[in-house]
C-alpha positions, 0 to 999 in steps of 0.5 A: 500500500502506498504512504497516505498523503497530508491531505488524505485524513484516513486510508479509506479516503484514500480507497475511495479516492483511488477508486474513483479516479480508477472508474475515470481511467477506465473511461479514458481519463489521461494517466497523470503519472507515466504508466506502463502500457499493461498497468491496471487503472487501480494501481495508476489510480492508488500512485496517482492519489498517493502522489497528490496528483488527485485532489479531493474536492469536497463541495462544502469546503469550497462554498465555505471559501469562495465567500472569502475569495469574494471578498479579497478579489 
């Protein structure tokens, strides 16, 4: 398994992050680490995550900032 990142609060985060992005790749999403031709999309997915190169999104938190963002801009 891979190291959990900062932004990641548990290891069941990181599964379902991992598997979403894994569902996207499946779909044709481009890989965001080089892959290996016959890599499966869990395994770039699990890298792609524990690399930070996905990030969560989480819609509470991003309406709770953009009043913020507002008011600076």
């Amino acid at each position: 398994m891979y190291k959990l990142p900062k932004d990641v609060e548990n290891k069941y985060r990181f599964v379902t992050l991992a598997a979403q992005r894994a569902e996207q790749l499946q779909m044709g999403a481009r890989a965001r680490v080089e892959t290996a031709e016959h890599r499966k999309p869990t395994v770039v997915a699990q890298e792609e995550v524990a690399t930070g190169l996905v990030v969560l999104w989480d819609p509470e938190r991003a309406e709770a900032e953009k009043p913020a963002e507002e008011a600076q801009g």
